[in-house]
MMTF fields as JSON, N, C-alpha, C and O atoms, coordinates in Angstrom:
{
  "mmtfVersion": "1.0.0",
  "mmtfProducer": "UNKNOWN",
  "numBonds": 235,
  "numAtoms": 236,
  "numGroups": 59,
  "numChains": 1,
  "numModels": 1,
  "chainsPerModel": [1],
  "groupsPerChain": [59],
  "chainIdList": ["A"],
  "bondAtomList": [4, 2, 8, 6, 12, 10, 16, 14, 20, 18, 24, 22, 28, 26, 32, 30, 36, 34, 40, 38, 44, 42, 48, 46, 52, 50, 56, 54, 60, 58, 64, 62, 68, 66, 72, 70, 76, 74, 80, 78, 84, 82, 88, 86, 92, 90, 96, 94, 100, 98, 104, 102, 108, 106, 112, 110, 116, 114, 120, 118, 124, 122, 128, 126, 132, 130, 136, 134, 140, 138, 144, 142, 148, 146, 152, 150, 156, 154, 160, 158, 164, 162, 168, 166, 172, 170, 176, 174, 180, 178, 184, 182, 188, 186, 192, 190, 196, 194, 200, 198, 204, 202, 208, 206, 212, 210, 216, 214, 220, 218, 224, 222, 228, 226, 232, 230],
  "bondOrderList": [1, 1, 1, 1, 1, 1, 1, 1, 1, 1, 1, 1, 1, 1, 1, 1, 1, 1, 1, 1, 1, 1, 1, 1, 1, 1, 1, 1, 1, 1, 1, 1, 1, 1, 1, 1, 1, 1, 1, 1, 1, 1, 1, 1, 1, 1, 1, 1, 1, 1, 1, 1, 1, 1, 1, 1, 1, 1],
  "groupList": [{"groupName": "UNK", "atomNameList": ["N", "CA", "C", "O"], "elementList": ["N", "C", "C", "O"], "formalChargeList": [0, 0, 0, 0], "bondAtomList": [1, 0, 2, 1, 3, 2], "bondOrderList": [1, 1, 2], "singleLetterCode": "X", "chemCompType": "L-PEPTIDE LINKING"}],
  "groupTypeList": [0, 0, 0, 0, 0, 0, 0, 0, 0, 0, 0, 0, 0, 0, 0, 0, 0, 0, 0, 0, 0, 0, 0, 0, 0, 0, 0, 0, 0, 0, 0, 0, 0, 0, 0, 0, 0, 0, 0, 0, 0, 0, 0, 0, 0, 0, 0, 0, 0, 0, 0, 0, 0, 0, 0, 0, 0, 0, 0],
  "groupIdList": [1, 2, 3, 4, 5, 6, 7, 8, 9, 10, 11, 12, 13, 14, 15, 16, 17, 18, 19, 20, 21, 22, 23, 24, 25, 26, 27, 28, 29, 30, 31, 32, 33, 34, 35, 36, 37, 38, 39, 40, 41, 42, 43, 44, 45, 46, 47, 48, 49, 50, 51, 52, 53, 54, 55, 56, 57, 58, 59],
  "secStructList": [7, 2, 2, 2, 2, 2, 2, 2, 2, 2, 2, 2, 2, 2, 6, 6, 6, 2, 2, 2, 2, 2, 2, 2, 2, 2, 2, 2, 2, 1, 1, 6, 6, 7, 2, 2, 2, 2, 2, 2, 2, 2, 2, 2, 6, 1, 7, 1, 1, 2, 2, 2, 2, 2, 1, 7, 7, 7, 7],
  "xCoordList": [47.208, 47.521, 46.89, 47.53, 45.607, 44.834, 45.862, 46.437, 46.094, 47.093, 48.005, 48.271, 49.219, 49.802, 49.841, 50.535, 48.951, 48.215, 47.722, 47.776, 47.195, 46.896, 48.019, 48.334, 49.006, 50.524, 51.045, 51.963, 50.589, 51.708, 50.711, 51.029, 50.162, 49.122, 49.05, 48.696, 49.51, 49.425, 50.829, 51.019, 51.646, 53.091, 53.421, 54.104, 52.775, 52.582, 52.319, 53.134, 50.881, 50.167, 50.754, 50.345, 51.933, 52.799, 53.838, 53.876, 54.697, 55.614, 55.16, 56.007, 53.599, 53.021, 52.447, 52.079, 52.38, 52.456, 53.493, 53.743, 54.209, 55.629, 56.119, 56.612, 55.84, 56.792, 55.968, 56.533, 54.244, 53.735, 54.297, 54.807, 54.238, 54.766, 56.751, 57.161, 57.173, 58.579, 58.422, 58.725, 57.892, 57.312, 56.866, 57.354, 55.454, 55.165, 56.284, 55.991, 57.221, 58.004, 59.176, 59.876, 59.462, 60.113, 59.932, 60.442, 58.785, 58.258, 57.833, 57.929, 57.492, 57.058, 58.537, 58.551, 59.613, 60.546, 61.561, 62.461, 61.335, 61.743, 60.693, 60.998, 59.683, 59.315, 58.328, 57.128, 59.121, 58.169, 58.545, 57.992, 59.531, 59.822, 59.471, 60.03, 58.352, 58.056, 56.595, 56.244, 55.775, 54.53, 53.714, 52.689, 53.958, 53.582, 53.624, 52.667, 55.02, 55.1, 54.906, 55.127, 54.502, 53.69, 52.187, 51.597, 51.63, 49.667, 50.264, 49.891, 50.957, 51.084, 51.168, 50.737, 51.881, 52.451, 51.562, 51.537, 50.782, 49.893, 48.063, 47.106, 48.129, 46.662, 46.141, 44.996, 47.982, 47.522, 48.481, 47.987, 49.461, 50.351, 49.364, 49.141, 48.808, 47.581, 46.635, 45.937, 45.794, 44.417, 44.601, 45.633, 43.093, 43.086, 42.991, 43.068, 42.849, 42.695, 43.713, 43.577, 44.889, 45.244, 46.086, 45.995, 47.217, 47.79, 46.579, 46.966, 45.528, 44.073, 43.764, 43.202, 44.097, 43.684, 45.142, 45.16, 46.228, 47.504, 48.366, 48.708, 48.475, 49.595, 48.96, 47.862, 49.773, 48.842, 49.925, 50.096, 50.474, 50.677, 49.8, 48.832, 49.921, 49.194, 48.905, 49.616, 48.063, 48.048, 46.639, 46.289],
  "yCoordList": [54.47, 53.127, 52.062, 51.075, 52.291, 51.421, 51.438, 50.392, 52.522, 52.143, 51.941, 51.952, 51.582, 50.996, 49.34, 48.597, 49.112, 47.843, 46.935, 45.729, 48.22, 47.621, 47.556, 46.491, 48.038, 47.892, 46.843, 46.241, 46.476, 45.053, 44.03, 43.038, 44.11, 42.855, 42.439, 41.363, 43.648, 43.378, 42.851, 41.805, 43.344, 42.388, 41.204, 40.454, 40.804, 39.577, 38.824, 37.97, 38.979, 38.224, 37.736, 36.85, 38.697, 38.499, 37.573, 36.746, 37.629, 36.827, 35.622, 34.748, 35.297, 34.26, 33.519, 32.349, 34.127, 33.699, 32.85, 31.721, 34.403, 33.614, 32.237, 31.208, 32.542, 31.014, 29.849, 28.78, 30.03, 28.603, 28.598, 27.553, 29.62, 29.492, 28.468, 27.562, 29.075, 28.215, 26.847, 25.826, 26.911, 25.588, 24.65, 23.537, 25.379, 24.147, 24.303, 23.385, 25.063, 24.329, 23.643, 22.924, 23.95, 22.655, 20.993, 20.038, 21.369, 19.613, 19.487, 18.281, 19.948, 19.799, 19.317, 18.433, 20.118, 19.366, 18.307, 17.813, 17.965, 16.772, 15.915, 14.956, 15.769, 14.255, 14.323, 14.058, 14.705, 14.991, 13.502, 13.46, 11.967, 11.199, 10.264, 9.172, 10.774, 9.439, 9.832, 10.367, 9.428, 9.908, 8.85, 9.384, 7.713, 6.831, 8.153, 8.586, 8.593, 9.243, 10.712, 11.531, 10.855, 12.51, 12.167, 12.892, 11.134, 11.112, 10.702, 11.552, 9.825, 9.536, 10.393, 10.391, 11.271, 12.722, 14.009, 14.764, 13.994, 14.711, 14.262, 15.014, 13.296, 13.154, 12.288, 11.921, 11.913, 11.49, 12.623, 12.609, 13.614, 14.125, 15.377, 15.698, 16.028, 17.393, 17.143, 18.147, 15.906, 15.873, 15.874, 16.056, 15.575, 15.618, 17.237, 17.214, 18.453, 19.39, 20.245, 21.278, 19.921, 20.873, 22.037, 23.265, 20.788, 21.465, 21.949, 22.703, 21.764, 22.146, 23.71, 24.622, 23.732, 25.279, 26.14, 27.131, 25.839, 26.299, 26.783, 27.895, 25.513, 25.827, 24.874, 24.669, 24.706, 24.165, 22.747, 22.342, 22.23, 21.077, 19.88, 19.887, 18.719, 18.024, 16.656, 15.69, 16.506, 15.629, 14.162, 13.147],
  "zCoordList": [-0.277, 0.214, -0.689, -1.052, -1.045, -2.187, -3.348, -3.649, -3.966, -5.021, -5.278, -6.48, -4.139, -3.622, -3.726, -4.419, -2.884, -2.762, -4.335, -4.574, -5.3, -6.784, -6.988, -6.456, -7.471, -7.917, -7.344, -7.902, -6.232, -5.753, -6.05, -6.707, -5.846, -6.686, -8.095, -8.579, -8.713, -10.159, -10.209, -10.83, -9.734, -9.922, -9.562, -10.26, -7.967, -7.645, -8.526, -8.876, -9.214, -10.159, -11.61, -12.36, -11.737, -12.597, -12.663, -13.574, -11.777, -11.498, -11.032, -10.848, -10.719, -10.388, -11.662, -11.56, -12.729, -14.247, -14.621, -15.041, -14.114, -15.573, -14.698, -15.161, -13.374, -12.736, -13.225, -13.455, -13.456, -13.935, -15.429, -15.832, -16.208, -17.283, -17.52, -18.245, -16.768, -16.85, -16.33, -16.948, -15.072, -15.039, -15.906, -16.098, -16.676, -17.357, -18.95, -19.716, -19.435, -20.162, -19.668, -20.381, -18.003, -17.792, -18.011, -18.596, -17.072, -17.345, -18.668, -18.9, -19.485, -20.908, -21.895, -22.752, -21.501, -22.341, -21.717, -22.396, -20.259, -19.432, -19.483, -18.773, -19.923, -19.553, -21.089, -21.15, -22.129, -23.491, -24.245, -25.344, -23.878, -24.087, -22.931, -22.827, -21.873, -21.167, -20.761, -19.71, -21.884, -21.526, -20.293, -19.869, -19.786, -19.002, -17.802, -17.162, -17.755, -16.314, -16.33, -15.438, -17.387, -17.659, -17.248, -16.448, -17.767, -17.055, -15.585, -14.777, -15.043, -13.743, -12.804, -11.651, -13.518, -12.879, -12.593, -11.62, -13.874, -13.885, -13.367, -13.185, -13.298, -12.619, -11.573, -11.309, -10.715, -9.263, -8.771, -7.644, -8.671, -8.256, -7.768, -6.601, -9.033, -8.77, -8.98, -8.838, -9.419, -9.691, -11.123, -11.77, -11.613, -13.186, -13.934, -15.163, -13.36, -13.506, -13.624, -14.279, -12.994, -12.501, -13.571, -13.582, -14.743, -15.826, -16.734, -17.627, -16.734, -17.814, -17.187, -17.793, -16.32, -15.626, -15.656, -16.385, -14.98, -14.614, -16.316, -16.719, -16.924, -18.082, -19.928, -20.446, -20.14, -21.417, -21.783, -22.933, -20.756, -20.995, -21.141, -20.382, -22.04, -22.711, -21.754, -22.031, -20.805, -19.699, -20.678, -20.076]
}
């Protein structure tokens, strides 16, 4: 049952990647021409932290 349990966790954790990953090249190539509403977006929407931890978009 434990290894079970490791196997779905490790996949969870996966697909919980790649979705921040698509994520952040969504917003990275939609708002890569309006940087006013990329800091707006990014550091009252999640805090100032949040793309610095999550993805490697440039806040």
């Amino acid at each position: 049952m434990s290894l079970f349990f490791f196997f779905f966790s490790n996949y969870f954790l996966f697909n919980l990647n790649s979705f921040f990953l698509s994520f952040s090249s969504f917003y990275r190539s939609f708002f890569s021409d309006n940087s006013f509403f990329l800091y707006f977006f990014c550091h009252n929407l999640f805090g100032d932290n949040f793309f610095d931890n999550w993805s490697d978009v440039n806040c």
